[in-house]
Structures are given as structure tokens and as C-alpha cells.
mmCIF file as gemmi writes it, N, C-alpha and C atoms, coordinates in Angstrom:
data_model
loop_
_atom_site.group_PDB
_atom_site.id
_atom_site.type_symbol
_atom_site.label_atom_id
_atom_site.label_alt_id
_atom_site.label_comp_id
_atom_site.label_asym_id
_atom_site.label_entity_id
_atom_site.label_seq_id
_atom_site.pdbx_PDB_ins_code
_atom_site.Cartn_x
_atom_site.Cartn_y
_atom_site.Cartn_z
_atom_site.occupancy
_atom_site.B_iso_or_equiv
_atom_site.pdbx_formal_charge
_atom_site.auth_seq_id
_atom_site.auth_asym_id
_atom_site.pdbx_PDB_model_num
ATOM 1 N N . UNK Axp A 1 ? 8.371 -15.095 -17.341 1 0 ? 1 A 1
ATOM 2 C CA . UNK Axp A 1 ? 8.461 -14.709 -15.957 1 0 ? 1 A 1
ATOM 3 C C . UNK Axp A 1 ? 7.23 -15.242 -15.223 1 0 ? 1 A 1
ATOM 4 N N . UNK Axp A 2 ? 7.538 -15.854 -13.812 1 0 ? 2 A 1
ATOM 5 C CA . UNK Axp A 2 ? 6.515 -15.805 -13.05 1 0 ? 2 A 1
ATOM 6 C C . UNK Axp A 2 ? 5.419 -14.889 -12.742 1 0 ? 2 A 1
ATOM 7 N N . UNK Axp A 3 ? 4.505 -15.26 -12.794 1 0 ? 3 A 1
ATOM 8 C CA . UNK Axp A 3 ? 2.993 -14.135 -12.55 1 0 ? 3 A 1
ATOM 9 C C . UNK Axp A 3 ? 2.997 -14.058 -10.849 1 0 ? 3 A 1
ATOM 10 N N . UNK Axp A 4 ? 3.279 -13.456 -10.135 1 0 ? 4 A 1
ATOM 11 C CA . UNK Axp A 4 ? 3.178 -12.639 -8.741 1 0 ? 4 A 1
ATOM 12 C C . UNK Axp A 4 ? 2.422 -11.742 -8.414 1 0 ? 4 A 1
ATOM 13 N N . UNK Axp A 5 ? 1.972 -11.58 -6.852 1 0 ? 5 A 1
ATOM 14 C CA . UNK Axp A 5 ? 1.206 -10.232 -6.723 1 0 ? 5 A 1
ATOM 15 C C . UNK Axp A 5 ? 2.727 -9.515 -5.479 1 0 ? 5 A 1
ATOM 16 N N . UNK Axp A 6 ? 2.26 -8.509 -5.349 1 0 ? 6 A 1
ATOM 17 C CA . UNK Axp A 6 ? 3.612 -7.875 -4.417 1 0 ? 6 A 1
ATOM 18 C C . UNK Axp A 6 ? 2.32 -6.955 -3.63 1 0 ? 6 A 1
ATOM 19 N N . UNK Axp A 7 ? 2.854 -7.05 -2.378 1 0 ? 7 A 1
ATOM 20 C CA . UNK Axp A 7 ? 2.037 -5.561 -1.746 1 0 ? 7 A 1
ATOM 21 C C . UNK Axp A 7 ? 2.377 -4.505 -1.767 1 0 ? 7 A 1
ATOM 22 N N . UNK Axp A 8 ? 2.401 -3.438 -2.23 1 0 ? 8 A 1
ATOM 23 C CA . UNK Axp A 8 ? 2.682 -2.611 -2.818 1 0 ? 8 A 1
ATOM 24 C C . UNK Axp A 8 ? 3.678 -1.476 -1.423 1 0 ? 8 A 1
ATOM 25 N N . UNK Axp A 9 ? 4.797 -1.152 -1.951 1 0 ? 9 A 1
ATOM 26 C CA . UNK Axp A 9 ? 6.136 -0.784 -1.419 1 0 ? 9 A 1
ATOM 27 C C . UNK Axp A 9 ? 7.058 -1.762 -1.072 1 0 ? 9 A 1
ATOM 28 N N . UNK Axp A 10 ? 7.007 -3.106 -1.347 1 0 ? 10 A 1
ATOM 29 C CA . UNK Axp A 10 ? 8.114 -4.003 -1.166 1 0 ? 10 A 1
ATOM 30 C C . UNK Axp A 10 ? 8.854 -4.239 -2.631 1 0 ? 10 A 1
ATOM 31 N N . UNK Axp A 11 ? 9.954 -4.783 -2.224 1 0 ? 11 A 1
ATOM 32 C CA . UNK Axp A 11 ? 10.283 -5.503 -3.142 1 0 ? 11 A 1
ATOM 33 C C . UNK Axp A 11 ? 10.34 -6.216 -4.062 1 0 ? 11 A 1
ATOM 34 N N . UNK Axp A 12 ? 9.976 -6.471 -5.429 1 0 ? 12 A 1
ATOM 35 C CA . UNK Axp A 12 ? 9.019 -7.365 -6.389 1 0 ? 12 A 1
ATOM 36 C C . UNK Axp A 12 ? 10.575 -7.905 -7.086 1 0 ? 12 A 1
ATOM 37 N N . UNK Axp A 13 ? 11.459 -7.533 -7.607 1 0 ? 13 A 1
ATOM 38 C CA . UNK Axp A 13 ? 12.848 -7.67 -8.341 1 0 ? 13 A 1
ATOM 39 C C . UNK Axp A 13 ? 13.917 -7.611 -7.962 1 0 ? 13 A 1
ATOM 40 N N . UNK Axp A 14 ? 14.691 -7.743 -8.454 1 0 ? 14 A 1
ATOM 41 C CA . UNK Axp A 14 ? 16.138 -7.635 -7.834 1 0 ? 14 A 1
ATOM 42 C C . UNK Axp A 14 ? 16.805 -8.107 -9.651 1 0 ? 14 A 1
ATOM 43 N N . UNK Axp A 15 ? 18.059 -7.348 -10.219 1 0 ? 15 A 1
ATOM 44 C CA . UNK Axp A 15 ? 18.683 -7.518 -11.009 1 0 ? 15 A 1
ATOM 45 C C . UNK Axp A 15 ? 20.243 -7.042 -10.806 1 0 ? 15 A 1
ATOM 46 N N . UNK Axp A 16 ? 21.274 -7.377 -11.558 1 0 ? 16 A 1
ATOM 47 C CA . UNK Axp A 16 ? 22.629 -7.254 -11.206 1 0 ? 16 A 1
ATOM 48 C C . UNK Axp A 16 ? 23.095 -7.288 -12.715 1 0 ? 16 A 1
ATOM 49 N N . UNK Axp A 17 ? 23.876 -5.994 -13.137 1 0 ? 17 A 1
ATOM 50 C CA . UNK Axp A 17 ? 24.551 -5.682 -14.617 1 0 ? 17 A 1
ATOM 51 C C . UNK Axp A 17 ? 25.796 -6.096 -14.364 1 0 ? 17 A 1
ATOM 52 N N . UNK Axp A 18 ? 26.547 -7.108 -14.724 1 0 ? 18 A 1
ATOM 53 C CA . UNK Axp A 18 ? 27.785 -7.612 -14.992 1 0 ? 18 A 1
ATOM 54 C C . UNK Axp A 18 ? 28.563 -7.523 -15.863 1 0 ? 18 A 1
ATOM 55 N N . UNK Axp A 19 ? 29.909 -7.306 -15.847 1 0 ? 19 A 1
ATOM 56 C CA . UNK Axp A 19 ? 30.959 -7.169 -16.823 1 0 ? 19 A 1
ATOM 57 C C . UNK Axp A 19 ? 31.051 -8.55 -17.583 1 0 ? 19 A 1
ATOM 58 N N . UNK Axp A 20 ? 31.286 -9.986 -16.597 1 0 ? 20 A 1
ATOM 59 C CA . UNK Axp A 20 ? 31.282 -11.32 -16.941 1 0 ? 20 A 1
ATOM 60 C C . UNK Axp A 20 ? 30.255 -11.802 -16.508 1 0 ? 20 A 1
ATOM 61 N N . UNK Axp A 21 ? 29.747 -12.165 -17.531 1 0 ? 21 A 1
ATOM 62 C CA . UNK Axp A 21 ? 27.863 -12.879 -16.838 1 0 ? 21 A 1
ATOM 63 C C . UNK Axp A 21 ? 28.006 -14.175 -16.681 1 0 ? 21 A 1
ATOM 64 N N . UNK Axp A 22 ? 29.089 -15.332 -17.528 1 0 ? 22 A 1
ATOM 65 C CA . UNK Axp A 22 ? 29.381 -15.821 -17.205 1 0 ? 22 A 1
ATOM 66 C C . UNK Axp A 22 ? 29.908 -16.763 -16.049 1 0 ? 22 A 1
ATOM 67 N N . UNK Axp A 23 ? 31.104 -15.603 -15.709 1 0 ? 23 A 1
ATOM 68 C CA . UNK Axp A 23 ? 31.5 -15.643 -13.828 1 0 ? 23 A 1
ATOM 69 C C . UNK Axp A 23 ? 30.347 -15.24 -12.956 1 0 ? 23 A 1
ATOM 70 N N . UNK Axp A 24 ? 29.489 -14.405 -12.976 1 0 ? 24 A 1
ATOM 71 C CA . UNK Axp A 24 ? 28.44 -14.185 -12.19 1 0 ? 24 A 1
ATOM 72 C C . UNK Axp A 24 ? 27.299 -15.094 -11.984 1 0 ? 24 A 1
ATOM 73 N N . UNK Axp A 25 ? 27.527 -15.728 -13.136 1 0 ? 25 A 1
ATOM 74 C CA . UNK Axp A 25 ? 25.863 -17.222 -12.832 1 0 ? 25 A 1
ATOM 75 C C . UNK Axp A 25 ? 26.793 -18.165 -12.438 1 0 ? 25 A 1
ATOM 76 N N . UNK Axp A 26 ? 27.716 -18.633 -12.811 1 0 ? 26 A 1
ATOM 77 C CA . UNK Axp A 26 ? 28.868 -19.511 -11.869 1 0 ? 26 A 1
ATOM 78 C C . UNK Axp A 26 ? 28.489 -19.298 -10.06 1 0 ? 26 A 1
ATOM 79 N N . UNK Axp A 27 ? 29.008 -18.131 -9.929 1 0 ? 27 A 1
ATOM 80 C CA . UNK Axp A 27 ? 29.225 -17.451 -8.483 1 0 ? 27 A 1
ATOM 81 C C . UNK Axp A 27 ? 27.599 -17.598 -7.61 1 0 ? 27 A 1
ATOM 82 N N . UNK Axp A 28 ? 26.678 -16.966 -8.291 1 0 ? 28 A 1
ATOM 83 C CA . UNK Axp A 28 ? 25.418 -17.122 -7.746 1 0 ? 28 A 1
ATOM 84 C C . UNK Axp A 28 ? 25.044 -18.349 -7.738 1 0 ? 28 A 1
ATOM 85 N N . UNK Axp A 29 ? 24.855 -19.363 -8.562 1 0 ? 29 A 1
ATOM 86 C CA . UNK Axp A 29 ? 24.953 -20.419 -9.121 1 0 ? 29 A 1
ATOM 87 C C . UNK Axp A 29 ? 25.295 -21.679 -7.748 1 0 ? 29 A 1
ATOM 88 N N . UNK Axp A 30 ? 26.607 -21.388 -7.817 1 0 ? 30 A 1
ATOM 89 C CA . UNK Axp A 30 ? 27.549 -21.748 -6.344 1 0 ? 30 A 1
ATOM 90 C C . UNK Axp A 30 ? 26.527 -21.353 -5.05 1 0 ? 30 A 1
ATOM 91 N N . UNK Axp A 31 ? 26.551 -20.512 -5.048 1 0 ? 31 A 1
ATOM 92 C CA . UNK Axp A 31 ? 26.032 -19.448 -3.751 1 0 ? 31 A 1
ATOM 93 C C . UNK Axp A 31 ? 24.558 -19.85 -2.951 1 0 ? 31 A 1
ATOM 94 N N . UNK Axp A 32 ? 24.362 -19.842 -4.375 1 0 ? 32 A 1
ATOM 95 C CA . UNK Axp A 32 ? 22.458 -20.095 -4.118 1 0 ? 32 A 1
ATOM 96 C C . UNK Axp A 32 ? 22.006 -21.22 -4.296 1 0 ? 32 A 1
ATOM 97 N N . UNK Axp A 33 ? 22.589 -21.946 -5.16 1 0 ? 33 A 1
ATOM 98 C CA . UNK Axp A 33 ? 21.799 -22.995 -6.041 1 0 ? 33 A 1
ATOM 99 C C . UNK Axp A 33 ? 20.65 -22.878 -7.358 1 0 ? 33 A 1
ATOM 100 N N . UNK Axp A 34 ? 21.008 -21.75 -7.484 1 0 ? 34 A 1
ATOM 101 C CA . UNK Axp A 34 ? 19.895 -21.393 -8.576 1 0 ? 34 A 1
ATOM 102 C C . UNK Axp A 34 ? 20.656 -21.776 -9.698 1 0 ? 34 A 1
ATOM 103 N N . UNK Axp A 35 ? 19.559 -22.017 -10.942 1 0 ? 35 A 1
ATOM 104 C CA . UNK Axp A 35 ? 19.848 -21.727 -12.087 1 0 ? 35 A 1
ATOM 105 C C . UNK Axp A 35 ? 19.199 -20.916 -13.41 1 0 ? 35 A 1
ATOM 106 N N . UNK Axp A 36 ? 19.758 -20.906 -14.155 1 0 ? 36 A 1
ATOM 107 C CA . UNK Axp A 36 ? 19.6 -19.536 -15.397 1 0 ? 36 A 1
ATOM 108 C C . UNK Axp A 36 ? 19.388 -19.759 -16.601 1 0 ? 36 A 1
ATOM 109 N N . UNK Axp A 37 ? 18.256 -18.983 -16.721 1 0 ? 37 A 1
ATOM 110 C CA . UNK Axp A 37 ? 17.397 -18.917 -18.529 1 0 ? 37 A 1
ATOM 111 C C . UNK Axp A 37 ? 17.986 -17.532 -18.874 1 0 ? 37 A 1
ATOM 112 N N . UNK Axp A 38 ? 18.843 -18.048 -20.157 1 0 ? 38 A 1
ATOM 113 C CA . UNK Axp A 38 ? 18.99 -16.585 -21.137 1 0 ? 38 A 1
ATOM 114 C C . UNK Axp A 38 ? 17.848 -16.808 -21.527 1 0 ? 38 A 1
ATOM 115 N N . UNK Axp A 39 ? 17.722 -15.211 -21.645 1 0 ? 39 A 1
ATOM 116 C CA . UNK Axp A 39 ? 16.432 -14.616 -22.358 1 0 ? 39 A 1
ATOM 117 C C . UNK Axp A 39 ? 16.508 -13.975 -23.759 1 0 ? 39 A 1
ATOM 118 N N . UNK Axp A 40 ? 17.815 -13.851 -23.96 1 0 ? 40 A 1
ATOM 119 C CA . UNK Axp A 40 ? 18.084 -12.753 -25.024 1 0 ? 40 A 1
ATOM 120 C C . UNK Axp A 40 ? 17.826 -13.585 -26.42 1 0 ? 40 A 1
ATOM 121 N N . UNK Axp A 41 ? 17.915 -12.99 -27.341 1 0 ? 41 A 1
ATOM 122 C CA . UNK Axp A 41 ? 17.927 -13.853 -28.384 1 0 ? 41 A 1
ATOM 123 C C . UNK Axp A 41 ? 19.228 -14.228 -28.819 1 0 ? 41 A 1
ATOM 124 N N . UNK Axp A 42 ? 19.847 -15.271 -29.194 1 0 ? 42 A 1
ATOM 125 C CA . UNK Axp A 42 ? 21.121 -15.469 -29.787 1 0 ? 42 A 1
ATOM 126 C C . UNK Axp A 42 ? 21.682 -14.15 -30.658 1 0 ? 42 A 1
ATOM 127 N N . UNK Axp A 43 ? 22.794 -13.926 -30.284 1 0 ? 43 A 1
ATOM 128 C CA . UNK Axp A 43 ? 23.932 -13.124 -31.079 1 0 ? 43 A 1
ATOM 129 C C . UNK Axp A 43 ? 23.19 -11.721 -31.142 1 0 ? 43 A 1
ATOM 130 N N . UNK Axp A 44 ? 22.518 -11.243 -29.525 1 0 ? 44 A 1
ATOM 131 C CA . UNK Axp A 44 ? 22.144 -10.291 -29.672 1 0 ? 44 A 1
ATOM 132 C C . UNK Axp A 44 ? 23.492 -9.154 -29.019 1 0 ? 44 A 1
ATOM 133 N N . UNK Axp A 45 ? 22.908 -7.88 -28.921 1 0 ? 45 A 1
ATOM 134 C CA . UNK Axp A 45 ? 24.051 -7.536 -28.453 1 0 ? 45 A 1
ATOM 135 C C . UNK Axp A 45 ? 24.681 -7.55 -27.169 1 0 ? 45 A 1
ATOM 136 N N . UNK Axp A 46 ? 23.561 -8.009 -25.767 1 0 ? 46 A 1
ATOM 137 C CA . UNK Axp A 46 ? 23.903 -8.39 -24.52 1 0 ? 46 A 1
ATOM 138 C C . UNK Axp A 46 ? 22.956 -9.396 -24.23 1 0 ? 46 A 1
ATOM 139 N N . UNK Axp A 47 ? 23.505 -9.828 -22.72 1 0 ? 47 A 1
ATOM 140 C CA . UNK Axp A 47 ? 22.57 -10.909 -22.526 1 0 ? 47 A 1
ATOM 141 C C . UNK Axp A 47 ? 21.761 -10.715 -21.195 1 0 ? 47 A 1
ATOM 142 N N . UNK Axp A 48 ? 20.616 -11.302 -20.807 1 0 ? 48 A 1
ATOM 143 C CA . UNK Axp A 48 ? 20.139 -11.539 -20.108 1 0 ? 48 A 1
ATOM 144 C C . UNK Axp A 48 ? 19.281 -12.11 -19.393 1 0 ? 48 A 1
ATOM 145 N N . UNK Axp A 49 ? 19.513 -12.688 -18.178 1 0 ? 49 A 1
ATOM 146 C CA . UNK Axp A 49 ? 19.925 -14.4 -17.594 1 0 ? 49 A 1
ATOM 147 C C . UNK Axp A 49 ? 18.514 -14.329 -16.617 1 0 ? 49 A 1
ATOM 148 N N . UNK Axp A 50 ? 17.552 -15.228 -16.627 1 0 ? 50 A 1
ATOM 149 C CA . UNK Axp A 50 ? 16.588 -15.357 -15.191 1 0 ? 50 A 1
ATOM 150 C C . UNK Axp A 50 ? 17.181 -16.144 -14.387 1 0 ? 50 A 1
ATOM 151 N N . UNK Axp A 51 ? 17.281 -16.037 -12.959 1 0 ? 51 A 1
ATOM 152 C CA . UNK Axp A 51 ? 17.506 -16.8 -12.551 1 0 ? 51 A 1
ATOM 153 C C . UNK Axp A 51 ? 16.444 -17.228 -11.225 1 0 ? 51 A 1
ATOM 154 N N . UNK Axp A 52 ? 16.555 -18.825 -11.064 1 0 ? 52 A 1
ATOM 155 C CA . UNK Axp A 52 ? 15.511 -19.337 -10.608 1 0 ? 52 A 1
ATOM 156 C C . UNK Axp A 52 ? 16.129 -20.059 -9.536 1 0 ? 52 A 1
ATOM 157 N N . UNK Axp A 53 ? 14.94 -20.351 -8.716 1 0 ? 53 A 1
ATOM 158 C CA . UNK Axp A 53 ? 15.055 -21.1 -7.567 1 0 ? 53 A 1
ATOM 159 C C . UNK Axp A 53 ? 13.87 -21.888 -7.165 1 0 ? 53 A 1
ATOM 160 N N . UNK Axp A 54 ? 14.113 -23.098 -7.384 1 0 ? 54 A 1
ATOM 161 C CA . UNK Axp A 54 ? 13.269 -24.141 -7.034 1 0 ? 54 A 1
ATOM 162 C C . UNK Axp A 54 ? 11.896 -23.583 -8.488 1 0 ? 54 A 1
ATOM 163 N N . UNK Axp A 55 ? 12.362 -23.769 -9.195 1 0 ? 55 A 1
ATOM 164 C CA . UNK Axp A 55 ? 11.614 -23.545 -10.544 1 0 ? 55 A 1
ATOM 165 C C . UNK Axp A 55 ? 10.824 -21.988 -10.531 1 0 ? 55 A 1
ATOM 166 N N . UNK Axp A 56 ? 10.987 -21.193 -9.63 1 0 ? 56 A 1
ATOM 167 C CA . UNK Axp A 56 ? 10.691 -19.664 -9.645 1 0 ? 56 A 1
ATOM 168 C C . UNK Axp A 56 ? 11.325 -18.73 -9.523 1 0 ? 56 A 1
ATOM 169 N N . UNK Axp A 57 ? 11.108 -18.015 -10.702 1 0 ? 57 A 1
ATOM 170 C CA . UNK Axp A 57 ? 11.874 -16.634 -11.286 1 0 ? 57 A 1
ATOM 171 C C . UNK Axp A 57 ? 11.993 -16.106 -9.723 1 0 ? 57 A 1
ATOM 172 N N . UNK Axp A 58 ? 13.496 -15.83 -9.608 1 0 ? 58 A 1
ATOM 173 C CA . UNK Axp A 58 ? 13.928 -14.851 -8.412 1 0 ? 58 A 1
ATOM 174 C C . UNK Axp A 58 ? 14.939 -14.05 -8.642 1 0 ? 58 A 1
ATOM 175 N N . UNK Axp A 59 ? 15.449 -13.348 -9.798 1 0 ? 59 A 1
ATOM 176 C CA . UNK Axp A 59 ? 15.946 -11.812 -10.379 1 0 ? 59 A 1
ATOM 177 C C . UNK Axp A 59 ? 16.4 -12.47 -11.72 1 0 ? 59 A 1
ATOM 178 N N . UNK Axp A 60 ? 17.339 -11.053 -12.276 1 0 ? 60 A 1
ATOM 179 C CA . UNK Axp A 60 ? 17.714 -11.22 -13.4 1 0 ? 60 A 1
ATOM 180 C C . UNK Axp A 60 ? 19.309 -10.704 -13.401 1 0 ? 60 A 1
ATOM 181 N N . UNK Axp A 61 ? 20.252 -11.534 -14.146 1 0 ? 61 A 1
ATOM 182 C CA . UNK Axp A 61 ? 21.584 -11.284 -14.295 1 0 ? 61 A 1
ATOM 183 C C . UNK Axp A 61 ? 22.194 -10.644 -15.962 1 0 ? 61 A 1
ATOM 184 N N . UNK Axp A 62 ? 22.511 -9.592 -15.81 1 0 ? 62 A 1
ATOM 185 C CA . UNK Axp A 62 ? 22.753 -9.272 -17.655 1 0 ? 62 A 1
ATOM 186 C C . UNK Axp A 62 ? 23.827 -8.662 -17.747 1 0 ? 62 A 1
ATOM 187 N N . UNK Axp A 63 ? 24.327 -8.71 -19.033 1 0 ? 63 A 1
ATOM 188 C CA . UNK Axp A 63 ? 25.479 -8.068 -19.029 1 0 ? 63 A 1
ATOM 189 C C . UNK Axp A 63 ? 25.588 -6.403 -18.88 1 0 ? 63 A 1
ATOM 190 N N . UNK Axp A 64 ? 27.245 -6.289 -19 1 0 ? 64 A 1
ATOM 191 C CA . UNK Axp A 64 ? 27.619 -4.636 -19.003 1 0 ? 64 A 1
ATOM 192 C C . UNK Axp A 64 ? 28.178 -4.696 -20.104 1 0 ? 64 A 1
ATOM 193 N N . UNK Axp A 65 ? 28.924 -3.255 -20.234 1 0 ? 65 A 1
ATOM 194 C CA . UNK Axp A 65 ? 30.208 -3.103 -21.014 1 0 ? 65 A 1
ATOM 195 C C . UNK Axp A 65 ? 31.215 -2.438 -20.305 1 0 ? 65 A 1
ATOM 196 N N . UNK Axp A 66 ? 31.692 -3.387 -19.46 1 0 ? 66 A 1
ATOM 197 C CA . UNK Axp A 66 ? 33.063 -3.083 -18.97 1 0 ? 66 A 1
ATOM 198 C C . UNK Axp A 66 ? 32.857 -2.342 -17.656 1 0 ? 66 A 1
ATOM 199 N N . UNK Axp A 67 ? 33.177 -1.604 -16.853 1 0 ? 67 A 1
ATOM 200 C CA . UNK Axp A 67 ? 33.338 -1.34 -15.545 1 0 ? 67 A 1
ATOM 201 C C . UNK Axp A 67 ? 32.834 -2.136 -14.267 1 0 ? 67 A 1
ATOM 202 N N . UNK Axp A 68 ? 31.964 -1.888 -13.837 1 0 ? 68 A 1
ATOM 203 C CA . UNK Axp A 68 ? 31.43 -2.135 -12.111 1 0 ? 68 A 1
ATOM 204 C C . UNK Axp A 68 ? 30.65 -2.548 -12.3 1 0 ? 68 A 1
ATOM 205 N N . UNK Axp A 69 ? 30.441 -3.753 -11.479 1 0 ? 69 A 1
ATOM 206 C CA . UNK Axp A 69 ? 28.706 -4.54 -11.147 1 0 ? 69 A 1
ATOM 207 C C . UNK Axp A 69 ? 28.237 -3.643 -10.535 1 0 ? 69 A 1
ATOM 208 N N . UNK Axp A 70 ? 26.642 -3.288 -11.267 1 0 ? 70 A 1
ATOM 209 C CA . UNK Axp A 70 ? 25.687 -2.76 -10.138 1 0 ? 70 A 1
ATOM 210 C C . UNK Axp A 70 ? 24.387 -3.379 -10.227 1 0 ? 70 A 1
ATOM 211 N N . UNK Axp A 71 ? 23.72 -2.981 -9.214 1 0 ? 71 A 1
ATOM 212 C CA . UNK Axp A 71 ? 22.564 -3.737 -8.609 1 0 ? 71 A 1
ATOM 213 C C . UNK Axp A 71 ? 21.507 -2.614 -9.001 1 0 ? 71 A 1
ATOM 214 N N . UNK Axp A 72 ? 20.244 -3.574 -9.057 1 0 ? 72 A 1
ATOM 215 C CA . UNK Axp A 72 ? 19.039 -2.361 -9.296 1 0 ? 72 A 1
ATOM 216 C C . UNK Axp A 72 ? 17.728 -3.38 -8.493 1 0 ? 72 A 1
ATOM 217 N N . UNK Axp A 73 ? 16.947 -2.797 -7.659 1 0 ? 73 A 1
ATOM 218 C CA . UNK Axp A 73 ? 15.918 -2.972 -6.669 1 0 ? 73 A 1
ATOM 219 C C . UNK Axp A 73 ? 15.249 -2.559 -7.332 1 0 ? 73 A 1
ATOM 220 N N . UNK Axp A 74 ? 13.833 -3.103 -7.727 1 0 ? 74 A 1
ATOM 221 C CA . UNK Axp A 74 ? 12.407 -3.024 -7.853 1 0 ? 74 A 1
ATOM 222 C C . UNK Axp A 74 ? 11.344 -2.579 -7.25 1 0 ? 74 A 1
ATOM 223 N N . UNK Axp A 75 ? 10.645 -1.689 -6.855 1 0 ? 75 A 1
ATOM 224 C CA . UNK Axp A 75 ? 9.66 -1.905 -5.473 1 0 ? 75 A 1
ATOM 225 C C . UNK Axp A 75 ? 8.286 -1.907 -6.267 1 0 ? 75 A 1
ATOM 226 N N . UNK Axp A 76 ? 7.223 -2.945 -5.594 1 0 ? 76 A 1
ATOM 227 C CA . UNK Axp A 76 ? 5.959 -3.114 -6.297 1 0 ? 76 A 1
ATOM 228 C C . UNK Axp A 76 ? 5.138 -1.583 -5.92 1 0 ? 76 A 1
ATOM 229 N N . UNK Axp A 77 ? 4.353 -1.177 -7.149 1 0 ? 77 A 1
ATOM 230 C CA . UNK Axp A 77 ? 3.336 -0.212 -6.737 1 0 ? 77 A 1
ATOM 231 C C . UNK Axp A 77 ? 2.728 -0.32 -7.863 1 0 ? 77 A 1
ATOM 232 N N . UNK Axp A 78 ? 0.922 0.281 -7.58 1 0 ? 78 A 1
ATOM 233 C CA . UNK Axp A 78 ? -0.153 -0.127 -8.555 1 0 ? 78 A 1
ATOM 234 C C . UNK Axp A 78 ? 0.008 1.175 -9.627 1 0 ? 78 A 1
ATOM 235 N N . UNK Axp A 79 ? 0.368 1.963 -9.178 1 0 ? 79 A 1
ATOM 236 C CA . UNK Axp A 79 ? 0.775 3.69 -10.135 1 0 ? 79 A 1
ATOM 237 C C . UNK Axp A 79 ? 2.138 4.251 -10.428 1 0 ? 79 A 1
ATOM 238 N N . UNK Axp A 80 ? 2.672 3.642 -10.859 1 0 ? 80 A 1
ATOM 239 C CA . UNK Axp A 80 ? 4.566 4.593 -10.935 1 0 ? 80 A 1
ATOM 240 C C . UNK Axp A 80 ? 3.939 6.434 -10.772 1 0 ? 80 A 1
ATOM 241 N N . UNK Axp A 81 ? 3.321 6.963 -11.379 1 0 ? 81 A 1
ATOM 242 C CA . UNK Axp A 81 ? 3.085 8.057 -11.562 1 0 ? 81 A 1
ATOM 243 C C . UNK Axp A 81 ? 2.905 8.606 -10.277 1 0 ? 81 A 1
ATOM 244 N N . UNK Axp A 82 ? 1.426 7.925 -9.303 1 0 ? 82 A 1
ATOM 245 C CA . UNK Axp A 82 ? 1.28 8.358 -8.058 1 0 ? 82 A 1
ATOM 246 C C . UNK Axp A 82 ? 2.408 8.555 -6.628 1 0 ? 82 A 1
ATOM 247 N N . UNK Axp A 83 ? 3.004 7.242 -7.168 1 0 ? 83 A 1
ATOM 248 C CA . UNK Axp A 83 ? 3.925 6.675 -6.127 1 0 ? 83 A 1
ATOM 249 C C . UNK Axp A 83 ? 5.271 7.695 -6.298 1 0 ? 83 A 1
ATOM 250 N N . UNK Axp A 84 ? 5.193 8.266 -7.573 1 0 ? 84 A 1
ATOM 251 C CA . UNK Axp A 84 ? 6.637 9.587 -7.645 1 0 ? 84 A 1
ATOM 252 C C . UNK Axp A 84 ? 6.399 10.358 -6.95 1 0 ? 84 A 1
């Protein structure tokens, strides 16, 4: 992963759990122009995809098991603990 600083309460991530990860780096792929590093190790039990733009990490795509794509937002902060 890219090394970043974030100011702290924005946005640092962005990821998306897919049923077909496949069809989903296709679709983004299309969409954006990005492209995707599995990360996982071969013949693990799911996968999951960086995907980049203009050679910098800009979220992550991984699989599900079966139902609904959902999305998960990141926000940068220097304390998880404080910031609860």
C-alpha cells in the first residue's frame, strides 16, 4: 500500500465486498480506468484486489459469500480510542 498522510476526519479508504469480484474489477475497471493487485495469497479462502490509479493505491475490492455489495468508508484519525 501507498504510504499517505490524511488530515484527520477525512477520508483515507474506501473498500467494496463483492459477491463477483471478478465482474466488479471489470465494471470499475471500465468506469475508472484503474487497475488491480490481488493481494491474497493463491487458493486462499477470499480475495482481495487493490485497486490503483495512475500507479496509486485508491481502495480495495474483495470478495463476499453470496448476498449484497457493501461499501465500507475509512476516516483518518491519530487515536481510534479518542476519536470514539
Amino acid at each position: 500500500m501507498t504510504e499517505r498522510a490524511y488530515p484527520q476526519g477525512v477520508p483515507c479508504w474506501i473498500d467494496t465486498g463483492q459477491p463477483d469480484v471478478e465482474a466488479a474489477a471489470g465494471f470499475y475497471s471500465g468506469l475508472f480506468g484503474c487497475t488491480f493487485e490481488d493481494v491474497m495469497r493463491p487458493g486462499g479462502p477470499s480475495r482481495y484486489l487493490i485497486a490503483k490509479l495512475n500507479g496509486q493505491d485508491v481502495g480495495g475490492l474483495a470478495s463476499t459469500q453470496g448476498g449484497a455489495a457493501v461499501w465500507s468508508t475509512y476516516i483518518a484519525v491519530k487515536d481510534a480510542d479518542t476519536a470514539v
